[in-house]
Every structure is written in C-alpha cells, then in structure tokens.
MIVOBA-817948 format. One record per atom (N, C-alpha, C): residue in three letters; x, y, z. Coordinates in steps of 0.05 Angstrom, whole numbers, padded with zeros to 5 digits, always signed. Layout:
N
alaXYZ...
***
This chain:
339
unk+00017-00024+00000unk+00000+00000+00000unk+00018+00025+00000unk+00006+00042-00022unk+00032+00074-00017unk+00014+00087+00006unk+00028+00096+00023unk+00033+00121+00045unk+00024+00153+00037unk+00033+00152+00016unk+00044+00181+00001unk+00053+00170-00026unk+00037+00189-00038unk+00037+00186-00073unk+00047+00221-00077unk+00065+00223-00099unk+00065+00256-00107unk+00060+00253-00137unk+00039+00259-00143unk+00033+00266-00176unk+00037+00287-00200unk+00061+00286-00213unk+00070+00309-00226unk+00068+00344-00217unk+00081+00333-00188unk+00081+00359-00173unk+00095+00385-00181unk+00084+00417-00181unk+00102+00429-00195unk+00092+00450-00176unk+00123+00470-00164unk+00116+00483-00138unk+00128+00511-00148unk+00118+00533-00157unk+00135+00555-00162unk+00123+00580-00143unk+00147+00596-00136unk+00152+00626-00127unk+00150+00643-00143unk+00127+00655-00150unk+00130+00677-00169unk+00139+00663-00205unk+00164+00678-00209unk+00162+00661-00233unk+00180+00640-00235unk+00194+00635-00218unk+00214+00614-00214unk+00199+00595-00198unk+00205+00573-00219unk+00204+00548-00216unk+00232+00524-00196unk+00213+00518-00164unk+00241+00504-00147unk+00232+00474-00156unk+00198+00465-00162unk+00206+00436-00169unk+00189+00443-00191unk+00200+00421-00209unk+00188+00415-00231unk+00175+00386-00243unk+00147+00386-00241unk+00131+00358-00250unk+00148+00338-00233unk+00150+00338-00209unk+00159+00310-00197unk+00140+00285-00181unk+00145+00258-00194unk+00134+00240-00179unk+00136+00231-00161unk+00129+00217-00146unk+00141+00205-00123unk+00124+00174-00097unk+00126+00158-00103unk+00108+00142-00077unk+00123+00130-00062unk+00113+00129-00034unk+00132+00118-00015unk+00108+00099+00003unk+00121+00068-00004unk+00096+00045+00011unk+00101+00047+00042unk+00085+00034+00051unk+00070+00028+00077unk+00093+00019+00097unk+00105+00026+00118unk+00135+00025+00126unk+00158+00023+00113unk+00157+00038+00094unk+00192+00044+00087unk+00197+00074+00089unk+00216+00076+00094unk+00240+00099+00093unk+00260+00107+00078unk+00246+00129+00065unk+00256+00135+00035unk+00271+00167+00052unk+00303+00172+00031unk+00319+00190+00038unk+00305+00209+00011unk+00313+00238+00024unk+00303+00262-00006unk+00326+00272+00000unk+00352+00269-00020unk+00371+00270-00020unk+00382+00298-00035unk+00387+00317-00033unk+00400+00334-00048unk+00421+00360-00034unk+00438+00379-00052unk+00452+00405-00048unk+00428+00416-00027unk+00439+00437-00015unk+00423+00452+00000unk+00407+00475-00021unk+00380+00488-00015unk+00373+00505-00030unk+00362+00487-00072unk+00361+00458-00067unk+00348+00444-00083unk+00323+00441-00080unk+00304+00445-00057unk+00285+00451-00055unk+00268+00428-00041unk+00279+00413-00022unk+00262+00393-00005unk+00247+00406+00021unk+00265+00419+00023unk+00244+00427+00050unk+00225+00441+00033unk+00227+00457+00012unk+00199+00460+00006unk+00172+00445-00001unk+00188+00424-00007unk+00164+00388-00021unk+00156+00383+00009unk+00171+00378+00029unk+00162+00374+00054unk+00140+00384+00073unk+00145+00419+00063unk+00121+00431+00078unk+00096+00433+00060unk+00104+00425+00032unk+00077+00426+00013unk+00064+00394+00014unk+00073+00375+00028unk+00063+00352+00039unk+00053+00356+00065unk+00065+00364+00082unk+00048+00376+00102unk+00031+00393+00101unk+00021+00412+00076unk-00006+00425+00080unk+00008+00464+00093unk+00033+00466+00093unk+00043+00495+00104unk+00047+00516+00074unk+00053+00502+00059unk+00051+00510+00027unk+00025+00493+00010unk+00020+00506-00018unk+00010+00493-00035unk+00021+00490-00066unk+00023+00466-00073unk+00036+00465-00098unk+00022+00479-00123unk+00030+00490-00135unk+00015+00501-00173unk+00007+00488-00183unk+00018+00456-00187unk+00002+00431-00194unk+00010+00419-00189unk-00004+00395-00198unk+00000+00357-00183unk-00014+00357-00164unk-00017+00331-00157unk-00031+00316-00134unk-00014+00302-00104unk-00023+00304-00086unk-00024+00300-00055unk-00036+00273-00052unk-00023+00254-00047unk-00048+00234-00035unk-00029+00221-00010unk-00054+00217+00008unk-00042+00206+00033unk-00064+00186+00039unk-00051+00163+00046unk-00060+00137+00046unk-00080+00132+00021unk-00071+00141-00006unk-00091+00143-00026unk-00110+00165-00027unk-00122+00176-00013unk-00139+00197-00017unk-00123+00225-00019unk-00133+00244-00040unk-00118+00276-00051unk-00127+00288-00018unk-00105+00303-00012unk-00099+00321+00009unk-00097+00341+00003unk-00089+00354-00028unk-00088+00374-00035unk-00108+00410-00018unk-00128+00400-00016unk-00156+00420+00000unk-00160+00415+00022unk-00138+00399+00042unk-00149+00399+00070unk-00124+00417+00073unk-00132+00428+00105unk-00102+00437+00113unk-00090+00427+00135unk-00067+00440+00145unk-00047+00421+00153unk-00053+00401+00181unk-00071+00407+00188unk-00078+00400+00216unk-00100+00371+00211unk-00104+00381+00191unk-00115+00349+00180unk-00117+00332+00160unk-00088+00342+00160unk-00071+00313+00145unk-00060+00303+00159unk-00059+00271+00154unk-00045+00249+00168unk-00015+00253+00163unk-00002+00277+00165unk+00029+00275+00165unk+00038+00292+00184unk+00063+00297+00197unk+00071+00303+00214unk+00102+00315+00206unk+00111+00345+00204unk+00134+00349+00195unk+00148+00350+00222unk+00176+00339+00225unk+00191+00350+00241unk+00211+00365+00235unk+00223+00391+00246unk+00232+00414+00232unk+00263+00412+00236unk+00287+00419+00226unk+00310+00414+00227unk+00327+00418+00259unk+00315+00443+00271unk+00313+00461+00300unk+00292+00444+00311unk+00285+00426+00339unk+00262+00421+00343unk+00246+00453+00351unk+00232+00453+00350unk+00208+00470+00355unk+00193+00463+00375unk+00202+00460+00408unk+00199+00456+00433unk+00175+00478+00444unk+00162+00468+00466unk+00157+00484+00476unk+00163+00496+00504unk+00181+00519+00517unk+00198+00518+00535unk+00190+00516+00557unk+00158+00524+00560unk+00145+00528+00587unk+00129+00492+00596unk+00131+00482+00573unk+00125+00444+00586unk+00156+00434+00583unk+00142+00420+00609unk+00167+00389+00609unk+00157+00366+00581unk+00189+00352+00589unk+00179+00332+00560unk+00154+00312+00565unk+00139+00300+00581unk+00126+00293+00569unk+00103+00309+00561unk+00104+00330+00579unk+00079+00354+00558unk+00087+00357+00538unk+00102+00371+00528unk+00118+00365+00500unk+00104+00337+00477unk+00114+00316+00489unk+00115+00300+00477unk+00075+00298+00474unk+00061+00300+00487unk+00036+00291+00487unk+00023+00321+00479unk+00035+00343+00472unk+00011+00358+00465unk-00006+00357+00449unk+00008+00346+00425unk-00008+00331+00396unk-00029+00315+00406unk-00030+00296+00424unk-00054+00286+00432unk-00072+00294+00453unk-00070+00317+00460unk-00078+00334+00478unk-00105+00352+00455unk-00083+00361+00437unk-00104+00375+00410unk-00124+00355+00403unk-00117+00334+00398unk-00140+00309+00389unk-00157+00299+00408unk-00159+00304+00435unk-00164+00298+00456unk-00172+00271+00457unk-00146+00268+00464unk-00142+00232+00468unk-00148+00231+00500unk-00155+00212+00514unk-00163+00204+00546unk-00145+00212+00547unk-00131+00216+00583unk-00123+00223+00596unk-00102+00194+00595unk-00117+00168+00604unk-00106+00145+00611unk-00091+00136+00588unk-00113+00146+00557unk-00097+00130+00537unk-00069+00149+00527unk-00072+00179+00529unk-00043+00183+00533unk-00017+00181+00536unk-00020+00179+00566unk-00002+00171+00587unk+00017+00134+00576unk-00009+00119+00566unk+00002+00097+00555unk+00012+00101+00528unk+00003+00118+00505unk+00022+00125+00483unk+00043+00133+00504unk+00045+00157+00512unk+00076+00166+00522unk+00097+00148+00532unk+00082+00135+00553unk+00093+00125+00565unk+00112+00099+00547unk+00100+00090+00520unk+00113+00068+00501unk+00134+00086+00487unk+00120+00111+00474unk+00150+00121+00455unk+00169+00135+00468unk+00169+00137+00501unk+00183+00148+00515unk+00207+00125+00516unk+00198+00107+00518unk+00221+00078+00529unk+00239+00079+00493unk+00220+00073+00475unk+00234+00067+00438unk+00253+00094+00438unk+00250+00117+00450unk+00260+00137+00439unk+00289+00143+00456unk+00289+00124+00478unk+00310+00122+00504unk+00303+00154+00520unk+00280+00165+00524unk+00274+00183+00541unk+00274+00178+00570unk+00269+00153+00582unk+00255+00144+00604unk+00273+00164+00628unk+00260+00167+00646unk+00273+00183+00665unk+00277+00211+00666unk+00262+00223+00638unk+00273+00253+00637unk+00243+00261+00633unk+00220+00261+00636unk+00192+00264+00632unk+00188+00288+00647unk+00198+00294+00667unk+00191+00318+00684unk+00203+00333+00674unk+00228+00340+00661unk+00249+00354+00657unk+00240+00382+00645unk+00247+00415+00648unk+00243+00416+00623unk+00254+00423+00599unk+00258+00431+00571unk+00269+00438+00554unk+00300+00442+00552unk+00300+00472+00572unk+00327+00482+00580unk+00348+00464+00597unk+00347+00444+00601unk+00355+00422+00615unk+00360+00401+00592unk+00358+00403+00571unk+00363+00375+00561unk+00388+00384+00538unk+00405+00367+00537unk+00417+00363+00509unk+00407+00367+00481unk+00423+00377+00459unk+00405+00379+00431unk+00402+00364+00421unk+00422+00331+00440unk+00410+00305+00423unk+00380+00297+00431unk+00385+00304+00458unk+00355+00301+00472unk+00332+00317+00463unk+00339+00341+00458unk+00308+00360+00443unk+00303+00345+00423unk+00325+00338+00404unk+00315+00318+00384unk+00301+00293+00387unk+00302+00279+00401unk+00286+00257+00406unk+00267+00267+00420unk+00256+00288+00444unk+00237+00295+00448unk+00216+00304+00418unk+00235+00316+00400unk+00214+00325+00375unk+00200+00307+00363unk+00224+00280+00357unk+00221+00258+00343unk+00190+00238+00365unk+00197+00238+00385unk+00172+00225+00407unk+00150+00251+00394unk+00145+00270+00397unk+00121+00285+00391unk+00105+00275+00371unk+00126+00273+00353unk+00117+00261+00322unk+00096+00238+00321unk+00127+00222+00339unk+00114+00198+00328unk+00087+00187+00343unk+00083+00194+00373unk+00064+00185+00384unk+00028+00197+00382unk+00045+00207+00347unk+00014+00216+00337unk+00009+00192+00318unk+00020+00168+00316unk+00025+00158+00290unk+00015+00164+00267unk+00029+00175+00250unk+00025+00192+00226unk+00021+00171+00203unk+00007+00182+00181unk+00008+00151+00163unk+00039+00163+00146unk+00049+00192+00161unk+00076+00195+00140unk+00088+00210+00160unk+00118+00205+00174unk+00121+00219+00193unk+00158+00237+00165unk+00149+00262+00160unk+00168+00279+00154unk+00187+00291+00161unk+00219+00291+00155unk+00242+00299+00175unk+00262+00309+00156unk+00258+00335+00163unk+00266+00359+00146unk+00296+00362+00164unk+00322+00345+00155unk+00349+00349+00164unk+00353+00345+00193unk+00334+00328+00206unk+00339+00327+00242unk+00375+00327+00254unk+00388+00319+00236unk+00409+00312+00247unk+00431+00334+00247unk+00429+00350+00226unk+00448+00369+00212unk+00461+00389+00240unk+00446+00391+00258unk+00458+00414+00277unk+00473+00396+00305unk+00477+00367+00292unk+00486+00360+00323unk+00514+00350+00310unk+00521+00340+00326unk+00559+00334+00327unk+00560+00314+00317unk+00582+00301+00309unk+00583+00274+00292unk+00575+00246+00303unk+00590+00247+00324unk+00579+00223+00353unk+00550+00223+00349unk+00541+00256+00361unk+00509+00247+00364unk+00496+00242+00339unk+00501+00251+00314unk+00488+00248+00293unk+00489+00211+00283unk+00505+00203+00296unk+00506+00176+00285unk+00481+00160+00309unk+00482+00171+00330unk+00471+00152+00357unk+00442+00165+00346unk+00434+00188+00331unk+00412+00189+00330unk+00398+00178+00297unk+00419+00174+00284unk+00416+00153+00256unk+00410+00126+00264unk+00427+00122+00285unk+00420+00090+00285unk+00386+00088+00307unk+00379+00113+00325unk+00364+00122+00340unk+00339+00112+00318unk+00333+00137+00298unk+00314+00134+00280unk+00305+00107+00262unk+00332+00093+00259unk+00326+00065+00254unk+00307+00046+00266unk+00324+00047+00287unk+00310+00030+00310unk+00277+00039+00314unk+00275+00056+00316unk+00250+00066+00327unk+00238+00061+00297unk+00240+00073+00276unk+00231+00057+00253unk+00224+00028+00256unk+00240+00006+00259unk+00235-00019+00256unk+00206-00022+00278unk+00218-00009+00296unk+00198-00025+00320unk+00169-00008+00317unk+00159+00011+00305unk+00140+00026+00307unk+00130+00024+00275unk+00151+00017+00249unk+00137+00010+00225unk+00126+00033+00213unk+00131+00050+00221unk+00125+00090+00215unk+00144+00093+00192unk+00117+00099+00170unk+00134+00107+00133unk+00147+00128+00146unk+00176+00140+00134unk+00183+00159+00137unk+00191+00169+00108unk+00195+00197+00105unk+00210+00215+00085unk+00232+00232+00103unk+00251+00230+00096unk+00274+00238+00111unk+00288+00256+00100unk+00288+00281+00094unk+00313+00303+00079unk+00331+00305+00090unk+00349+00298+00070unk+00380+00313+00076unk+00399+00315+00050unk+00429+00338+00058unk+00450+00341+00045unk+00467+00318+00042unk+00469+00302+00061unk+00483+00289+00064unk+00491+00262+00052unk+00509+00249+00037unk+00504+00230+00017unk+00502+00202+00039unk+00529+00210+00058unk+00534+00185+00072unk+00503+00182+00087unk+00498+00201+00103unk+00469+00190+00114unk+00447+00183+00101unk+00441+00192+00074unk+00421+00187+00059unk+00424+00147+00061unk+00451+00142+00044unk+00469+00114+00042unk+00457+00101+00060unk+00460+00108+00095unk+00460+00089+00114unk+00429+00079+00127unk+00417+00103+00119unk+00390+00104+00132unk+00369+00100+00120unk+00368+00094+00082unk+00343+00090+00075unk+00343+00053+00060unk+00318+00058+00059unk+00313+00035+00034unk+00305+00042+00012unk+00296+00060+00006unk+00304+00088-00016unk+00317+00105-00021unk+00337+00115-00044unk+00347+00142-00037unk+00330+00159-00066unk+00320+00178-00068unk+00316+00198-00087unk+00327+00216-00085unk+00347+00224-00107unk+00366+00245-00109unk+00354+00270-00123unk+00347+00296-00113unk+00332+00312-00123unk+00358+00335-00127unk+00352+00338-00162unk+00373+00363-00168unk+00361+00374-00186unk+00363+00407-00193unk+00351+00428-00213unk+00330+00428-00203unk+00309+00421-00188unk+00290+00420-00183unk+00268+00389-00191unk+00282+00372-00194unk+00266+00343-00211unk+00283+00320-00197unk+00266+00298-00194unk+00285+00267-00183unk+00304+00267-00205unk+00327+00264-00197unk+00351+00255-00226unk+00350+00223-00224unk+00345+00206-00200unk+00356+00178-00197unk+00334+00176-00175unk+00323+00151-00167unk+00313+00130-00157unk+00314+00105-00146unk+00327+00096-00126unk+00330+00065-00127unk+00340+00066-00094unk+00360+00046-00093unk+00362+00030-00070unk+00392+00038-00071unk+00399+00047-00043unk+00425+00060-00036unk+00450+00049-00051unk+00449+00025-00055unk+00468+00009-00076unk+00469+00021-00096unk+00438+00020-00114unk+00440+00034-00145unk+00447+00059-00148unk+00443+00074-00128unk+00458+00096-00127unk+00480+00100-00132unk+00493+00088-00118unk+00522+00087-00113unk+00547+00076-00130unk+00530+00057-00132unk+00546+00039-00159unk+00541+00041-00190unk+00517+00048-00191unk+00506+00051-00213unk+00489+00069-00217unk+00501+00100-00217unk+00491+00126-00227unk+00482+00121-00253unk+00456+00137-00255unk+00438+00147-00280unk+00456+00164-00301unk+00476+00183-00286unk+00490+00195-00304unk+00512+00209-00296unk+00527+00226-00306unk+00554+00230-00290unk+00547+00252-00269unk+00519+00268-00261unk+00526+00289-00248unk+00519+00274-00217unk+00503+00258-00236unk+00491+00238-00200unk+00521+00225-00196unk+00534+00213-00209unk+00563+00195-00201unk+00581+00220-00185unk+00582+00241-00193unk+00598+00262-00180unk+00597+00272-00160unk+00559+00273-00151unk+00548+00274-00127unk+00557+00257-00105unk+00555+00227-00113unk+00562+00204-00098unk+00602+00212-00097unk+00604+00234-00103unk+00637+00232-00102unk+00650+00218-00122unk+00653+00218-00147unk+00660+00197-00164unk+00666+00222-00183unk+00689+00233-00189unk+00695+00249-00214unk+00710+00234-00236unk+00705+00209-00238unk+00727+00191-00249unk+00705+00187-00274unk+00701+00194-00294unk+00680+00207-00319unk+00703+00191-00347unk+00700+00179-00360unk+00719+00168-00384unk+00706+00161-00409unk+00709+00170-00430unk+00695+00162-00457unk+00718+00131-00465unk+00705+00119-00477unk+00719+00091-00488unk+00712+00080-00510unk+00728+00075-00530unk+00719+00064-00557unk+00726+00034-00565unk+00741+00030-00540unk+00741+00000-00530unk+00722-00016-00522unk+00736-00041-00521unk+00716-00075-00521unk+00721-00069-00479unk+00695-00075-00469unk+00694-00067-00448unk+00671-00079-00435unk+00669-00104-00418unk+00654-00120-00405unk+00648-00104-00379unk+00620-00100-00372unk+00608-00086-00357unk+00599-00107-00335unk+00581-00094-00309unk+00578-00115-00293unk+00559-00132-00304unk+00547-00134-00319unk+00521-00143-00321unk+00525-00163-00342unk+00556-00161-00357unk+00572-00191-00372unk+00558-00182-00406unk+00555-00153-00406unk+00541-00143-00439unk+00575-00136-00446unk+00583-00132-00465unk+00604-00118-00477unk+00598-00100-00490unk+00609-00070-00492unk+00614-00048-00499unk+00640-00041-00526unk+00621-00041-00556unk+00646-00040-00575unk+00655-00010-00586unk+00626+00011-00579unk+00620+00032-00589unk+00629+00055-00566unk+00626+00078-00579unk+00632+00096-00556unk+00622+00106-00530unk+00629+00099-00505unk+00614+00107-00490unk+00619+00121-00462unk+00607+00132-00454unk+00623+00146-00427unk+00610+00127-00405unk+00638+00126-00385unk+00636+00103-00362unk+00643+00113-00337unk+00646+00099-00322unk+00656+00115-00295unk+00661+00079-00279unk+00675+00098-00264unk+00691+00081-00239unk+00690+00091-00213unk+00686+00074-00190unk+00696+00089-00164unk+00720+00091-00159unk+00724+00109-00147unk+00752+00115-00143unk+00769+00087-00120unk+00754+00081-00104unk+00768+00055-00094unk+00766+00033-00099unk+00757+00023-00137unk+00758+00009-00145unk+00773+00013-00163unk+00795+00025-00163unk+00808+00037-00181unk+00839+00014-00171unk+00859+00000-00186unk+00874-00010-00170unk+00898-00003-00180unk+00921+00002-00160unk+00939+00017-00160unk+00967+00004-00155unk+00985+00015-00162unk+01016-00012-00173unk+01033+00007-00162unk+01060-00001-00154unk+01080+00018-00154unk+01102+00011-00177unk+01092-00014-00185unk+01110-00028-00207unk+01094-00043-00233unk+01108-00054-00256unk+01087-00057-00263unk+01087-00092-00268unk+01104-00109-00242unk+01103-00133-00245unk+01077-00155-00245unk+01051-00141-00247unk+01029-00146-00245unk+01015-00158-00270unk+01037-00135-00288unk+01024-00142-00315unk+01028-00174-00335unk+01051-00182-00316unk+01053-00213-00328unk+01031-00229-00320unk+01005-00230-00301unk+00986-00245-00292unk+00963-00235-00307unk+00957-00208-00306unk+00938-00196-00316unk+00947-00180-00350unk+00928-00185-00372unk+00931-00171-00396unk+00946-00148-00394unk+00970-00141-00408unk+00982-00114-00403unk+00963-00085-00408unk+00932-00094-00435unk+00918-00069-00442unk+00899-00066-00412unk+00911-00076-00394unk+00883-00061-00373unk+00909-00058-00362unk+00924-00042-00365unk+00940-00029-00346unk+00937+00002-00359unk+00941+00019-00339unk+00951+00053-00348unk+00977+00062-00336unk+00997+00071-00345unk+01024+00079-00338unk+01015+00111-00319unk+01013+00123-00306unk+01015+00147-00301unk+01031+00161-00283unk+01025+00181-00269unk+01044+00196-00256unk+01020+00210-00225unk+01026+00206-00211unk+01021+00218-00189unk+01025+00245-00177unk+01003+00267-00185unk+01004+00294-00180unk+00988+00302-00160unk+00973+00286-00139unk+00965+00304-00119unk+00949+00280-00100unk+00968+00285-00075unk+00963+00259-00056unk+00946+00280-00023unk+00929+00271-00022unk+00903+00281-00002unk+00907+00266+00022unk+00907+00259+00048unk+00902+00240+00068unk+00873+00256+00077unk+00855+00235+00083unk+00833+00244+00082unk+00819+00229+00116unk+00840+00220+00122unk+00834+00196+00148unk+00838+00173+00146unk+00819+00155+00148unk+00812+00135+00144unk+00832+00121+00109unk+00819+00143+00097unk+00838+00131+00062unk+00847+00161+00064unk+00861+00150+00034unk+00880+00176+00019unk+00866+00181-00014unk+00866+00208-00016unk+00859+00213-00036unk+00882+00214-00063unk+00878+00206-00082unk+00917+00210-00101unk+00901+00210-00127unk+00910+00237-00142unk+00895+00242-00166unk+00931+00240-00189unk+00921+00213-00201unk+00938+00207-00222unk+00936+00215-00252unk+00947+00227-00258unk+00950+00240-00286unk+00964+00216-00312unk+00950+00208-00325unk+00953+00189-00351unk+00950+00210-00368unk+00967+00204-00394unk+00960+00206-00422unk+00968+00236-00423unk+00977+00243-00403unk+00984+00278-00415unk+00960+00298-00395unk+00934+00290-00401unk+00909+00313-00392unk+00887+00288-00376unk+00895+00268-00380unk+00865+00248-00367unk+00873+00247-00336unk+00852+00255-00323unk+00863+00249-00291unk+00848+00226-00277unk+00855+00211-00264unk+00835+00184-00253unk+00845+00194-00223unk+00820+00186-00207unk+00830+00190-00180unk+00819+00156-00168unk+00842+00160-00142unk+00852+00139-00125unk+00847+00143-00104unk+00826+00119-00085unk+00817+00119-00058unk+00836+00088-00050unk+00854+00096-00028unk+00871+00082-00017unk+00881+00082+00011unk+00885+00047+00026unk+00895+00053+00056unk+00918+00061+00055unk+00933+00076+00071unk+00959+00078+00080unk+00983+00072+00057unk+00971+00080+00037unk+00988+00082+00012unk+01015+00093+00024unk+01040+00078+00016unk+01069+00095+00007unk+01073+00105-00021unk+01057+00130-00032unk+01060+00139-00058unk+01073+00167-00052unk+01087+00182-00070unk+01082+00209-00065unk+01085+00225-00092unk+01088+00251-00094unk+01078+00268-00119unk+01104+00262-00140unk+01092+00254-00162unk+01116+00251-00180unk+01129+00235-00189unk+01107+00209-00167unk+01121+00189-00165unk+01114+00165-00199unk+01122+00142-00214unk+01108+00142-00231unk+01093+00114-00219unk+01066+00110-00235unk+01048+00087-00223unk+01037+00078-00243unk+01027+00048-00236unk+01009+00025-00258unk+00968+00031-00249unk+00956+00034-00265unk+00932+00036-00257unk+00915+00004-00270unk+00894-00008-00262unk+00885-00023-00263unk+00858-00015-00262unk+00834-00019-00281unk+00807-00020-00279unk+00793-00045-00279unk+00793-00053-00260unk+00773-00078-00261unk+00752-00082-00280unk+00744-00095-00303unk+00723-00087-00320unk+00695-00094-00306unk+00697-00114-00282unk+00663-00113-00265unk+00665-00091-00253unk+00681-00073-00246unk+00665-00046-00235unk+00659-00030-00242unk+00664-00031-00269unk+00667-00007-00288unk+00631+00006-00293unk+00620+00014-00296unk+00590+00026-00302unk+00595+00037-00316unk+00575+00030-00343unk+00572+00056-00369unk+00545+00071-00360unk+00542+00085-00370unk+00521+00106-00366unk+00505+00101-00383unk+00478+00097-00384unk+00452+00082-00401unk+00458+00110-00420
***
C-alpha cells in the first residue's frame, strides 16, 4: 500500500520554478531519503506535503486519498523541523503529548502512548524535565517522540540531524532506525548528506535542478549512477569516454563509444608494473602521481595518464608520493557505463 503518492508535482515562487513535475510514492513502512545540495528545494516538497505550502500543480495523496484542499492540521502527516520547535514552558512529556492533547485523546490513553514512545525513543527518566535542561540530542528525540506518538500515516524529517555533532548524529541515525523498525512509521527523511542518505534509507531519491535525477536502492545509487552528475554527487569524478571492447557488470560488452565511470576505490593501484605478467598488459595505465590528499581513514591520489586524463585513487595507508610514476588497473566488473 503507498503512504504518500506525489503526482507530477510542480511548486513555483513567483516566476521561478524550485520543483518541476515531480513524482514520487513511498509504501507502507519504508524509509525513503530526499537527498540533495542545499537550497534544491526539499524542504519546500516537505512543507507542501504537510499542508504549510501549496503546490501550482500535481496531486497529494495520503494513504490514497488527494490532500491537496485539506489543511495542515488534518492531514495524516507530521513534519519535524530541522531546530526542534519545543515548547519551553512544558516538560517533556507535555511536550511529547501535546499533539494528543489537541486530538483529545483520554487522559489514561495518553499517558500509555507516552509512556511506550518514551522507552523506543530512550527518554525514560527525563519526563519531568524541562526543555532548557536537556541536550540537543535530547530535544531531538523529544521532537522525534512528539511526532511519532501521533502515529502519522507519513512521519516527515526535514534534516533532524544536521545541527548535532558527529557522535550524536550517528547515535541518533541508528536512533531513528530503531525506532523505525519497532514502530513501522513510513518515513520521508531530507537531507544534504550522501553518507546518511546511504546508511538510513531503503530508498534514496536524489533531487537536483529542481526534478528526481535517480531513484532506487542505496546500492543503485552508488554503484550505478543514471549519469555522470549523479556519479559526481556520490563523489565519483572519475568520468571516461571509451571506444574500446569493455565488459560491464552485467557480462554485456561495450564495442561503441561510450562514457563510463569508476569508483575511485575500485580503481587499482601498482607501484611497479610486475602485475602485468598475470593480468593482460591493455588493462593497465602507466601514469604519474600529481596530488596525494590524506583524508583519514583513506588517501585521496589524483593520477594524471595520457598527458590531460586524470583518474582518481581511494587508498589505505598508501606509500605513494607526488611525481612518483604508477600502474593503474580497472577492473572491468566495476566499471559502469552510463545508459
């Protein structure tokens, strides 16, 4: 069952156009990422799903039925805002229960919602507290409990993570997971961010110019961009035309011209070129090493072939350095041509 349908949605300011004709459905517990640059225009799709904007055209449907003419208070969605949007004069569980306070839920049956998404959300013990007392990882899960113990048939999260520290941003990634599994709450999730989009959905939609560019499952993203600006996004500037015989993953061969791409840490790297007696000498590249990055974890090393072609290199604890000369290797299963 879809959650949320978007039907050739088109949202403009005056005369500028931020989305253009975009589709979109997201089924009955999954958690789809809206992935893009800042200022691409999701938080605007977000609050025009919530009913705070209205789109120029297209259709709204929530749990199947057009939402388009109700407003925001009675639609089944729920935005949560990047800043939570607390209230300072309640403690958290006022906080957390005022949404059902508006709906006037019992008193008893309350207290038992709170009292369950208080425990999923790791609140327990801070219910009296108020606001000015808690951590910004903690306002955040107080926001995220508000949400959810309205159960929304679409619970919306416009960048929750972006203003907290790296530690907490991960404890509250894996936070939202969890509480996902155990509560089964569709989400739409915005963010900048590639790696979190990666870790947290079972969707990613990559929104650029204003339109989905790509669709699929954090993998297809990643491995297999729609085209080179989505591969670039994912970090991949490694872009190559080929008029070569060239076996793809999928075991088709390539005789004609085509532009391909590689990840950069599938890229394999020689200090010599005694390699080439096991493997065909034509999948080797001779080049030169002009610009070596340590990036942490890997090293970044952008190798210059052929005079002007640059391929870049994701590597552990490489001993390379500038100038140095090197063997390059493309694996032909990782290689992706661009449809």
């Amino acid at each position: 069952m879809r959650q949320l349908e978007l039907q050739n949605l088109t949202i403009r300011y005056g005369e500028t156009t931020i989305i253009r004709d975009l589709s979109l459905s997201i089924k009955n517990g999954e958690i789809v990422s809206l992935l893009g640059p800042s200022g691409a225009g999701k938080t605007t799709i977000l609050k025009t799903i919530a009913g705070l904007l209205q789109p120029t055209a297209g259709q709204i449907l929530i749990n199947n039925i057009s939402v388009n003419h109700l407003p925001a208070e009675k639609r089944d969605a729920v935005l949560i805002f990047q800043k939570p949007l607390l209230f300072p004069f309640l403690n958290v569980a006022q906080n957390i229960g005022f949404g059902l306070k508006m709906q006037k839920i019992g008193q008893r049956e309350a207290e038992r919602k709170i009292g369950r998404i208080v425990e999923i959300t790791e609140l327990a013990g801070l219910n009296s507290r108020k606001i000015h007392q808690l951590s910004g990882g903690q306002q955040q899960r107080v926001a995220l409990a508000r949400g959810l113990v309205l159960e929304p048939a679409i619970l919306l999260l416009d960048e929750p993570l972006s203003n907290l520290d790296a530690e907490l941003r991960q404890q509250m990634r894996e936070l939202i997971q969890t509480v996902q599994r155990q509560t089964e709450t569709t989400m739409l999730f915005v963010t900048h961010d590639q790696s979190e989009a990666l870790a947290i959905s079972d969707r990613v939609c990559l929104l650029l110019d204003g339109s989905l560019r790509q669709t699929g499952s954090p993998e297809e993203l990643f491995y297999s961009p729609a085209d080179p600006e989505v591969a670039r996004f994912f970090g991949c500037d490694n872009i190559f035309t080929t008029t070569g015989s060239f076996r793809q993953q999928s075991g088709d061969f390539h005789n004609d011209q085509k532009l391909f791409t590689i990840r950069p840490e599938d890229v394999e790297i020689y200090s010599t070129d005694q390699h080439r007696e096991t493997v065909s000498p034509q999948q080797f590249f001779e080049g030169t090493i002009t610009g070596v990055v340590f990036e942490g974890r890997l090293t970044r090393l952008t190798v210059t072939v052929t005079g002007e072609e640059h391929v870049t290199v994701l590597c552990r604890r490489p001993s390379f350095h500038i100038g140095q000369t090197v063997w390059l290797r493309m694996p032909e299963d990782r290689i992706h041509f661009f449809p």
